[in-house]
N, C-alpha and C positions, 0 to 999 in steps of 0.2 A: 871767766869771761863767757857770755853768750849772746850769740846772736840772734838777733828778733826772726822769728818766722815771717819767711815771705808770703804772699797772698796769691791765693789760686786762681787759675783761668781754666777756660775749656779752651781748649789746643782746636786749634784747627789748619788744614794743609789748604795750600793754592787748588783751587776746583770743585774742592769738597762739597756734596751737597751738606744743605742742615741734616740733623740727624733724627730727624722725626718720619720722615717717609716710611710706608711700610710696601709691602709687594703690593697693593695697587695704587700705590703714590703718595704723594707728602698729604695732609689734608689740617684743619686749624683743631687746636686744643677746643678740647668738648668736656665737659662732666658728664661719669657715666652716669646713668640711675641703676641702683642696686637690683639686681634681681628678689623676689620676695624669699625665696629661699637665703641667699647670699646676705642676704639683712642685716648690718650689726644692731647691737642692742642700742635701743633709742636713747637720746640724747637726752642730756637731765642738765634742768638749768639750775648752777652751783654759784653761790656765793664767791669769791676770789679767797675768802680766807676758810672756809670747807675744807681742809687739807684731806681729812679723811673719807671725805664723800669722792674728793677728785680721785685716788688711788683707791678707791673700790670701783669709780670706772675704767680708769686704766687696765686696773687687773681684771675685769669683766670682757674689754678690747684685746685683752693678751689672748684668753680664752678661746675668743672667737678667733684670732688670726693662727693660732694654733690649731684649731679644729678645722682652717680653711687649707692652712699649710699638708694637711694629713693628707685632706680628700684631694688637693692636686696629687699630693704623691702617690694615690691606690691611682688616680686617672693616667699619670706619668708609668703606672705598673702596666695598664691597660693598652697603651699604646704599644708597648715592648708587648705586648704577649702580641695585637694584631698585626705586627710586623713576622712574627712565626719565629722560628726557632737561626739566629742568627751567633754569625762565627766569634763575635768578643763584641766587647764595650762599643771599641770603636764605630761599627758597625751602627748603633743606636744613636750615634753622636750627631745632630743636622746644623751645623754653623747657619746657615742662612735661615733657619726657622727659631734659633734662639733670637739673630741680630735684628727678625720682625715683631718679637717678643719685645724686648728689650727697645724699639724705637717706639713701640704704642705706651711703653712705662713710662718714656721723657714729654709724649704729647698727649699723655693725660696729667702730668705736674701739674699743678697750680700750688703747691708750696705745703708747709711752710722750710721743708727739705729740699736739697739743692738735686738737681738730675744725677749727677753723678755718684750720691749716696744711694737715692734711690735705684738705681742700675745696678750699683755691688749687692743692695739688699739682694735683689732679684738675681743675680747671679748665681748668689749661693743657695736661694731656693732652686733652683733648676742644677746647677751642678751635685747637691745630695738628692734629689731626685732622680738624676740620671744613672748616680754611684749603685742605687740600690741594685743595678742588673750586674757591678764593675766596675771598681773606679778606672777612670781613663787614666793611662799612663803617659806620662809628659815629661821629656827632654827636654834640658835647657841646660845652657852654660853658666857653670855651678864653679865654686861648690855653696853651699846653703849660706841663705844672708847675700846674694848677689842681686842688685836690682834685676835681672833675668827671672826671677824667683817670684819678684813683685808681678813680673808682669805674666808668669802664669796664673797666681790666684787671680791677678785682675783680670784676665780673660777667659779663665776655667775653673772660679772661685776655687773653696779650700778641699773640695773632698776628693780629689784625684790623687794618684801615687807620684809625686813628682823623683824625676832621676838627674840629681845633677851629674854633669860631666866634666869631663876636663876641658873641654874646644870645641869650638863651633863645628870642624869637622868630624867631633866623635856625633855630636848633636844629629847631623845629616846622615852619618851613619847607621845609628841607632835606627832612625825611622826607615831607613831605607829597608832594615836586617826584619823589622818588626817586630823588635824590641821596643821600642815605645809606642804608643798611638801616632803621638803627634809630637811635634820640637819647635822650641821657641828662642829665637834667634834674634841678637840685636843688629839695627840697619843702619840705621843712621841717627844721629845727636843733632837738635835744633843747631848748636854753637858748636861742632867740632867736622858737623859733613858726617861724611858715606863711613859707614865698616865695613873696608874693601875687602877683608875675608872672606864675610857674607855673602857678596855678589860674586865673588869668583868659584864660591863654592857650587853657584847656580850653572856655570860653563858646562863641568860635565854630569851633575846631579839630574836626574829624572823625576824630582821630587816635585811635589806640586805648593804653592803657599796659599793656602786656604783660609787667612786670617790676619789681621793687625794688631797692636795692642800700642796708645801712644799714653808713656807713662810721666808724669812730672819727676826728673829726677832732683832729689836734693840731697846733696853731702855733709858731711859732719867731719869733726874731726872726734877718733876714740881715740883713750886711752888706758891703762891701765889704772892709771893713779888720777886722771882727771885735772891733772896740774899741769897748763900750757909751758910754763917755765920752765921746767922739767923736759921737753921735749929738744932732742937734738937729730931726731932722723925721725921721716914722715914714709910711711908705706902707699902705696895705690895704683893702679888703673892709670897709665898715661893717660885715656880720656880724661880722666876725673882732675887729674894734674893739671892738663890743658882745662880745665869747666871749672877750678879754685885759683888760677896763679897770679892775679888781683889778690884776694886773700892772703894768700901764702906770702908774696911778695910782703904784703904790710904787715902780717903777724909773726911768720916765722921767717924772716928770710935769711936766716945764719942755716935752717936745720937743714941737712942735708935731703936729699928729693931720690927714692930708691923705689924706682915700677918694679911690677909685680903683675903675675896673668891674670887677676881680678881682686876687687876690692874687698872679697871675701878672705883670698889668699892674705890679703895686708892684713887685716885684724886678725886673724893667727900669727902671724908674727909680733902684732904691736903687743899682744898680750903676754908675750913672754920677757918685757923688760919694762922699768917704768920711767927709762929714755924714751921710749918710742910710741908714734901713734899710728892712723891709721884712718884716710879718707876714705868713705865708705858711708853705707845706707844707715837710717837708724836701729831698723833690723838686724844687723850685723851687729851692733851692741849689746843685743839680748841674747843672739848665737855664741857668740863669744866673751862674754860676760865683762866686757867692757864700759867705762862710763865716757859720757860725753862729753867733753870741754866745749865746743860750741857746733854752731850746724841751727840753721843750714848757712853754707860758706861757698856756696857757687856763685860768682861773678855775676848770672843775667839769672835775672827771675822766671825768665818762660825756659828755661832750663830743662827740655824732653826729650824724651829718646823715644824710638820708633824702631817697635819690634815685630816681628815677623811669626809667623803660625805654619809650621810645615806639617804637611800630611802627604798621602799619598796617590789623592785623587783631587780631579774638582768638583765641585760640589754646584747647583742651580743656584739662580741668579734671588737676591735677598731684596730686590727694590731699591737700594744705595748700596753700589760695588766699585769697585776699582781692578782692575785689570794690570798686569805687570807683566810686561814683554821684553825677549830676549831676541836683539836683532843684528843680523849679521849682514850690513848693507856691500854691495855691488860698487868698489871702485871706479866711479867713473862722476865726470861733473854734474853738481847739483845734485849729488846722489842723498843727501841727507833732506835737503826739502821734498824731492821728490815722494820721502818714506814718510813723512811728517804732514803733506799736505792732503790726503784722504782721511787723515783724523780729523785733519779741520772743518775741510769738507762735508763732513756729517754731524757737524757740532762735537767733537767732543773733546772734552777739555785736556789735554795733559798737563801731569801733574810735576812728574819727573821726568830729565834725562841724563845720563850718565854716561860718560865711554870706558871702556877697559878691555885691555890687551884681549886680545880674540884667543889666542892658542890654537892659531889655525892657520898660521906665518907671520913671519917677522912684518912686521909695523901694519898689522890687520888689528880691527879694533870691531869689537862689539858696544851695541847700544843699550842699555838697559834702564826702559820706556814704561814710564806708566803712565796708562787713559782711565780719566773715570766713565764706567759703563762694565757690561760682564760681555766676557765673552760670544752667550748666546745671543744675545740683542741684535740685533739687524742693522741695527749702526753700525756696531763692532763688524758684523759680518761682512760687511758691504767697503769698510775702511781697509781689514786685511785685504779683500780681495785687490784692492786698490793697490796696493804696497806691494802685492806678489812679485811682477814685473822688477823692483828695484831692486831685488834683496838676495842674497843666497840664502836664505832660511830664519821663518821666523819661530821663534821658542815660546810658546804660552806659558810663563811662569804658572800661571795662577790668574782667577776670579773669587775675589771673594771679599764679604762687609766689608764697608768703612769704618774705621774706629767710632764706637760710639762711648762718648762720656769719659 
């Protein structure tokens, strides 16, 4: 049995700007003109049935973007030597000077590639360019084959040391110890809400989140044997349970339903019986040398999850940012408009809001607020100052890019 693949969107959040701005503002798609150095080789008018004239330019264009791909990376060598002699990788690492990179590659598209091919290309040019001083070290809740995994390469393409872990709180840990660079953490599921681990871990964490990644997630069912009939117990991720149980309901609804701390953990188990399978990424089938029965089997199509980038500082404003606040508001009437109305007041949009138990007495609750804007902005400045008055203390999660692509 297989299921048709569903068809892609670009995801976007309540506020969001588009994702063409760069640090001095959004401006219209342009073509650029090639510099004469920068030149590809000129254009040769081919017959349609020429097959071999076509693939002597192809491979003539590989050439050239190979030789263009080098001189970034001596220039990417050059930049690290003007910065002087620095403590690791991390150090070299500027999130808001890639997210300005990366928004000028979507608004000079004109096709015939879609923005978000063209973004992964450019990722992984700039992430082995950056490797060459160290690869960045990267936390995430693992273990390997976890959509977590996806959403490192997707936001720090392939040439980093990834360290899966066992839980989000080893993830926070890690980066805090500086054992990793940075951790990436899931938040929240388009269809399932908040991963209130996540945000409770922010309560007493000093970590700063310096990043987004909003990934399409899609599920499979694996197997050993590949034979749906054969199946009488289903391994996974209660998300993933809750994101398939439409499916599940009308395909297996005798097999038994057995969570598991991630959908990586299920496919090591489905693989050891050929009763049993195993809801999980398609990655996870190549980890675990699993085949597919069918997938993708998630219930809604716009099926994403929204992950999180932790470091240990914040980093300057990218020209499209988002802000994430930890706020501990002042019992007394009207005390939530009161925090809320100075963001409005200065335009700027929120995106989320969240309550959860404060840890700071019994039935106190914290807020956890995101505005689009960065911290340093004069909006931003001028809104907290506005809120001081209401609050007992407010927490700067984090400033940093909007998901792009």
């Amino acid at each position: 049995m297989a299921v048709k693949p569903k068809s892609g969107r670009k995801s976007a959040r309540a506020g969001s700007k588009t994702p063409i701005a760069n640090a001095a503002g959004a401006r219209p798609k342009a073509k650029r003109a090639l510099a004469v150095k920068d030149a590809a080789p000129p254009a040769i008018d081919l017959a349609p049935a020429d097959l071999a004239a076509l693939r002597d330019r192809i491979d003539g264009l590989d050439r050239h973007i190979q030789q263009l791909i080098a001189e970034r990376a001596q220039f990417a060598n050059q930049v690290g030597k003007a910065k002087g002699k620095l403590a690791a990788a991390v150090d070299y690492y500027r999130p808001e000077r890639e997210a300005q990179v990366l928004r000028r590659v979507v608004d000079r598209n004109d096709g015939p590639l879609r923005d978000d091919v063209l973004v992964r290309v450019f990722r992984e040019i700039m992430s082995a360019c950056l490797a060459q001083q160290e690869p960045l070290k990267i936390g995430y809740l693992g273990p390997e084959g976890t959509h977590s995994q996806q959403a490192v390469f997707k936001h720090f393409g392939h040439s980093v040391h990834g360290l899966p872990l066992a839980s989000i709180e080893e993830v926070f840990q890690e980066v805090e110890a500086g054992s990793a660079d940075f951790g990436v953490v899931p938040v929240e599921n388009s269809t399932q809400g908040t991963i209130q681990s996540t945000l409770d871990m922010f309560l007493t964490s000093g970590l700063k989140i310096c990043g987004e990644v909003e990934l399409r997630v899609h599920q499979h069912l694996l197997s050993r044997g590949g034979r749906i009939e054969d199946i009488e117990r289903v391994y996974s991720h209660p998300q993933s349970f809750a994101q398939c149980k439409a499916w599940l309901r009308q395909y297996l609804p005798k097999a038994e339903k057995i969570p598991v701390a991630s959908n990586a953990e299920a496919a090591r188990r489905a693989r050891n019986a050929d009763d049993a399978a195993a809801i999980a990424g398609a990655s996870a089938a190549t980890v675990y040398g699993l085949k597919s029965i069918a997938g993708p089997i998630e219930d809604r199509p716009d099926n994403t999850t929204r992950f999180l980038v932790l470091g240990r500082e914040l980093f300057p404003p990218s020209g499209n940012d988002r802000t994430s606040l930890l706020i501990f508001i002042k019992d007394q009437p009207g005390a939530l408009f009161n925090v809320l109305a100075p963001f409005a007041q200065q335009g700027l949009s929120m995106n989320r809001i969240e309550s959860r138990p404060g840890h700071t007495g019994l039935w106190q609750y914290a807020f956890f607020v995101d505005i689009g804007g960065h911290v340093d902005e004069p909006a931003m400045r001028r809104a907290l100052d506005g809120v001081a008055p209401f609050v007992e203390e407010v927490k700067v999660l984090g400033s940093y890019p909007v998901a792009i692509a």
